[in-house]
C-alpha positions in Angstrom: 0.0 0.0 0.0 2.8 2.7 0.5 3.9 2.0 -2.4 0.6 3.2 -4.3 0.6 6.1 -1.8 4.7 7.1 -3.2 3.1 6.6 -6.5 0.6 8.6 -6.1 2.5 11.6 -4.7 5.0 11.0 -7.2 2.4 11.8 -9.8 1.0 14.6 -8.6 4.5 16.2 -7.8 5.3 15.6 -11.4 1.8 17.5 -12.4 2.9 20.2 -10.0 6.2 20.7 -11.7 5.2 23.6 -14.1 4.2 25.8 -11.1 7.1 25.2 -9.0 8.7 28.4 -8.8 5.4 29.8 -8.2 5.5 32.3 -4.8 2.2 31.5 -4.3 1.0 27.7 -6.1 4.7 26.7 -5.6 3.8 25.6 -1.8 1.9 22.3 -3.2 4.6 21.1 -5.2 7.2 21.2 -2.4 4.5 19.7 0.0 3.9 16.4 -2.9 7.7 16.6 -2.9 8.6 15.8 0.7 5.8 13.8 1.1 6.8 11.4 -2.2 10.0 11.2 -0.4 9.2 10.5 2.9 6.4 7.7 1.7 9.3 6.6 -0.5 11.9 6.7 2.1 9.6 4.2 4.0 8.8 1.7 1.2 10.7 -1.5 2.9 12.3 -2.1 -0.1 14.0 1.4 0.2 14.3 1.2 3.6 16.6 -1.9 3.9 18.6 -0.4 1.5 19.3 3.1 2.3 19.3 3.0 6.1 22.4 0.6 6.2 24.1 3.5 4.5 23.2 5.5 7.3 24.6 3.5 9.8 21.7 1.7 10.3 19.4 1.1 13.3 16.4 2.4 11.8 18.6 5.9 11.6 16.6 6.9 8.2 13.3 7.2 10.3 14.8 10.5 11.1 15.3 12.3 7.9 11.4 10.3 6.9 10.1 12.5 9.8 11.9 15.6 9.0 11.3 15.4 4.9 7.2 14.6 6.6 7.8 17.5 8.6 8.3 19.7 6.1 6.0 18.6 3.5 3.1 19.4 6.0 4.3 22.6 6.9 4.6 23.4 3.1 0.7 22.0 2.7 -0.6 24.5 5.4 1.3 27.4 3.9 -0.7 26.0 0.3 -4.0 25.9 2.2 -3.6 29.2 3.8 -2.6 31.2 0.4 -5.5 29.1 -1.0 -8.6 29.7 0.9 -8.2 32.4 3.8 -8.9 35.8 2.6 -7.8 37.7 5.0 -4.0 39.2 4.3 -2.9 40.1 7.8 -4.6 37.0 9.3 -2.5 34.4 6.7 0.5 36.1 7.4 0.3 35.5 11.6 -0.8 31.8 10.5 2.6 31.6 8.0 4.9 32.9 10.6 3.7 30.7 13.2 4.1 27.8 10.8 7.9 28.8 10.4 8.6 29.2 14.0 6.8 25.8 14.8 8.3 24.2 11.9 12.0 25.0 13.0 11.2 23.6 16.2 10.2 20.8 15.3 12.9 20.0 12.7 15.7 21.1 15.8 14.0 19.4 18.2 13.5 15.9 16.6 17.2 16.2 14.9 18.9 17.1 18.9 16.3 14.1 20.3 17.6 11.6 17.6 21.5 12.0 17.8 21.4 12.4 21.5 19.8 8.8 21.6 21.4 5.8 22.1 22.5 3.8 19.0 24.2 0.1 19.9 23.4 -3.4 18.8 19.7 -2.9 19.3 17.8 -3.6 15.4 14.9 -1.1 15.8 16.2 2.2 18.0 12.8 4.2 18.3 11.0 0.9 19.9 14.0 -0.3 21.6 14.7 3.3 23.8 10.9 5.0 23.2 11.9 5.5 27.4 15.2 7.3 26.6 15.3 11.1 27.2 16.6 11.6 23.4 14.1 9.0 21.4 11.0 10.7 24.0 11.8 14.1 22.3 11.6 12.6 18.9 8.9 10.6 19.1 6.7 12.9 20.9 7.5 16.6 19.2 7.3 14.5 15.8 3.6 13.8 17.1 2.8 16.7 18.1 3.8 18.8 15.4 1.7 16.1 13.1 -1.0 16.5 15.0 -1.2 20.4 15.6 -0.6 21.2 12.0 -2.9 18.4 10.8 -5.9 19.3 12.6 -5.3 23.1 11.9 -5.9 22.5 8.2 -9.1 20.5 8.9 -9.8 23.6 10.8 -8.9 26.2 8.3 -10.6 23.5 5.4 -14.1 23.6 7.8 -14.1 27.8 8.5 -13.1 28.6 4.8 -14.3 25.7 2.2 -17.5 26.3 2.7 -17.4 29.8 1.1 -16.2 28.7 -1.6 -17.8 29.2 -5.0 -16.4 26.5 -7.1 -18.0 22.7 -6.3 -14.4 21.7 -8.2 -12.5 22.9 -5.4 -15.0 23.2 -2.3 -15.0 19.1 -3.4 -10.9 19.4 -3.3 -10.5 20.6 -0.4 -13.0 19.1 1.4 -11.0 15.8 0.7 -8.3 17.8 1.8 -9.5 18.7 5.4 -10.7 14.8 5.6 -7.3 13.3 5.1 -5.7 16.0 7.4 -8.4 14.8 10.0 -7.4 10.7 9.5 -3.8 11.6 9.9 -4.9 13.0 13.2 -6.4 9.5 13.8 -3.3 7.6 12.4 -1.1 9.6 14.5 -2.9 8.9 17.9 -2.8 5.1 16.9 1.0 5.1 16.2 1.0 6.8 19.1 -1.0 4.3 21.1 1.1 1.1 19.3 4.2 2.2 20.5 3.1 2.0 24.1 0.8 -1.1 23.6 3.5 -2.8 21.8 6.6 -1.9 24.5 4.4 -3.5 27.2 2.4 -6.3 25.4 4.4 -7.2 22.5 4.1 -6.9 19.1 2.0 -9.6 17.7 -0.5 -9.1 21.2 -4.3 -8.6 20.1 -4.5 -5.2 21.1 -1.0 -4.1 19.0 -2.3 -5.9 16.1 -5.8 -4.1 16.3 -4.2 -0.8 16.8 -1.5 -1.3 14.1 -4.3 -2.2 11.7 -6.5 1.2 12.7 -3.1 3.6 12.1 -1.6 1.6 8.8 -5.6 1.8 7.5 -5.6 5.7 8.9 -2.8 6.7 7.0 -3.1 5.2 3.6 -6.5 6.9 4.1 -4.8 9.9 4.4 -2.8 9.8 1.9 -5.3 8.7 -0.7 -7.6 11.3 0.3 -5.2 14.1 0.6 -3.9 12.9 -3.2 -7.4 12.8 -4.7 -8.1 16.3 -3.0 -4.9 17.8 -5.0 -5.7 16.1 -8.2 -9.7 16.7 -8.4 -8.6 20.6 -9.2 -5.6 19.3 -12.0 -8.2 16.7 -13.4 -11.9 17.9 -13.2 -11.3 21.0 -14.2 -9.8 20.3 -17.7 -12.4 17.3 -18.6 -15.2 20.2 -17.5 -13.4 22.5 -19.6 -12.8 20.1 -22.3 -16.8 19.5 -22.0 -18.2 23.0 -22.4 -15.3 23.5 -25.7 -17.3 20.0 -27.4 -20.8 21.6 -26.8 -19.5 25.1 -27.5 -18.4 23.4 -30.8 -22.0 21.4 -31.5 -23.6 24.4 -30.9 -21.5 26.3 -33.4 -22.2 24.0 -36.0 -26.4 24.0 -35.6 -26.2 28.2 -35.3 -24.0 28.8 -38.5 -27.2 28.1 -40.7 -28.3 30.9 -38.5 -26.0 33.1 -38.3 -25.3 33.5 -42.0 -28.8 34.3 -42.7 -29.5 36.9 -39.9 -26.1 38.6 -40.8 -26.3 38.2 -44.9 -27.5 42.1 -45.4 -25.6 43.0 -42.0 -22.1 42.8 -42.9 -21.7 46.2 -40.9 -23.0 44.1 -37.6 -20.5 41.2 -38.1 -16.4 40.5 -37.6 -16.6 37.4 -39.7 -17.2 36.4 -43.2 -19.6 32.8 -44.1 -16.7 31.5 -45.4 -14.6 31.8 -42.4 -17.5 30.2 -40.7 -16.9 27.0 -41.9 -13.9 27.2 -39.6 -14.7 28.9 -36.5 -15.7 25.3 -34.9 -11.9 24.4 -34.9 -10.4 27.0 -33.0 -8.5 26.3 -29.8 -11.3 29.0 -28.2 -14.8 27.8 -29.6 -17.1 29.3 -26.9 -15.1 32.7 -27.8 -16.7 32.6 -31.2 -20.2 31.5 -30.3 -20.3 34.4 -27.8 -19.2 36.7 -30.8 -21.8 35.1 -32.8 -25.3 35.3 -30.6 -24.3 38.8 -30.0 -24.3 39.7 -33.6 -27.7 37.6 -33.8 -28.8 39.5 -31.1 -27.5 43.0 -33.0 -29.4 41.7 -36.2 -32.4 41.8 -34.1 -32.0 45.4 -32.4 -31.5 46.9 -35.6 -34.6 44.9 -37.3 -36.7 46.4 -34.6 -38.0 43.0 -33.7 -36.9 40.2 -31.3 -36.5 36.9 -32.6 -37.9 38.1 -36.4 -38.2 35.6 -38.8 -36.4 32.8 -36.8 -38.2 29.6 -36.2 -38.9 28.5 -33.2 -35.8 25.5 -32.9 -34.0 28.6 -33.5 -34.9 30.7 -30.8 -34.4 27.7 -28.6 -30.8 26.9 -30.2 -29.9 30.4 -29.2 -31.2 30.4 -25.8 -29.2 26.8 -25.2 -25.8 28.6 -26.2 -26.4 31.7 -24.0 -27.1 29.2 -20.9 -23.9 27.5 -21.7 -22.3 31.1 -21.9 -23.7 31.8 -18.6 -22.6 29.0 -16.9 -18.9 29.2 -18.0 -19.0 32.5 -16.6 
């Protein structure tokens, strides 16, 4: 399953890559960025290769948290330029972001090197009661935690408001992912502690284990989807109204050529350019040119909807609400 969740980022970083030196849109790409790294990073596979490099002893958990770290704090700073509207309000939220987020990096770096690394396989679960691994373990978590649930926060106050259903539906996903990270954090959390006194393969550690592995591929599935609704629905709805756009150039050109035959003063276009209009890269461009130079025709007959038939009148009507609703 992490490995679908690296994939996953992986593909929406590459998506993102166009807008990465954006001030303001850049902040998603460096967020799918850590994060396709850290899930990487902890792919097994990756893991028992790189972290014998590093001396080993699970030592590669620590750069995983810090690359998670900072992918998070690069996803509220996204969600804040995003959806609160208030200037002077997102900039109190981004500073405190910065000052928590170099905390936490110092503090979980100074907790990991200052704890104990000998012949024990798995360090965090071997000294989660040393001074050193406690600092790690625990600011990790609570950094998670705080900056997790204040983007469901931000996604519950804000989303709403929104006018778009693309992204209201986005970032909805968005806030629900943040909010099962919360839920996959408490269950690490509570594994740990099971797991140090019961053991590993006790009921309890394996029902806990199952809630925060299940939590956090939820997460990141959600979270994924939520980044990609905006990349993908958008175009295909785009793509949509450009097809009917085009249809409905085709049925008025009939039309159009014989309201604007004597009323070459009224019109940008000749009938045989016309025949092209419908392949243009902008077709709903051209059918707004041409109802309004229906429309003219009309003005200046002194008589609304002379001489047109009544599928006519309708055919017109059906490309204004289309109009209207790409506006």
């Amino acid at each position: 399953m992490l490995v679908i969740a690296a994939a996953i980022l992986w593909i929406i970083t590459a998506l993102r890559v166009p807008v990465a030196l954006d001030p303001h849109r850049g902040g998603v790409f460096r967020t799918t960025l850590f994060a396709a790294i850290a899930c990487t990073l902890y792919v097994l596979g990756t893991f028992n290769a790189l972290d014998p490099i590093l001396g080993g002893h699970n030592r590669e958990k620590l750069p995983i948290l810090v690359f998670l770290i900072l992918g998070f704090w690069q996803f509220r700073s996204a969600i804040l330029f995003a959806i609160v509207p208030e200037s002077s309000r997102r900039r109190v939220q981004l500073v405190v972001g910065r000052l928590a987020v170099i905390g936490a990096v110092a503090a979980v770096t100074v907790g990991f090197l200052f704890s104990p690394f000998d012949s024990e396989p798995d360090v965090p679960l071997s000294y989660s009661d040393h001074p050193g691994m406690m600092v790690f373990l625990w600011a990790g978590a609570a950094f998670l935690f705080w900056i997790c649930a204040d983007i469901a926060r931000v996604c519950r106050r804000h989303v709403p408001a929104m006018h778009s259903p693309i992204f209201r539906t986005g970032f909805q996903l968005m806030g629900l992912g943040c909010a099962a990270f919360c839920i996959a954090l408490v269950g690490r959390l509570l594994y740990g502690m099971i797991s140090h006194t019961q053991g590993e393969s006790s009921p309890a550690s394996m029902c806990v284990g199952l809630i925060y592995s299940t939590s956090e591929i939820a997460a990141v599935v959600l979270v994924g989807v939520g980044l990609l609704v905006p990349r993908v629905v958008g175009p295909l709805s785009r793509s949509r109204l450009s097809l009917k756009a085009r249809i409905l150039i085709l049925q008025l050109r009939p039309i159009w050529v014989r309201r604007t035959a004597n009323r070459h003063d009224l019109t940008l276009g000749s009938p045989g350019s016309a025949l092209l209009c419908c392949f243009q890269s902008h077709p709903e461009r051209r059918l707004h040119r041409w109802i309004i130079e229906i429309r003219d025709t009309e003005l200046a007959a002194g008589n609304s909807d002379a001489g047109m038939r009544p599928h006519e009148i309708a055919l017109v009507e059906q490309a204004e609400k289309l109009l209207s609703r790409e506006r």
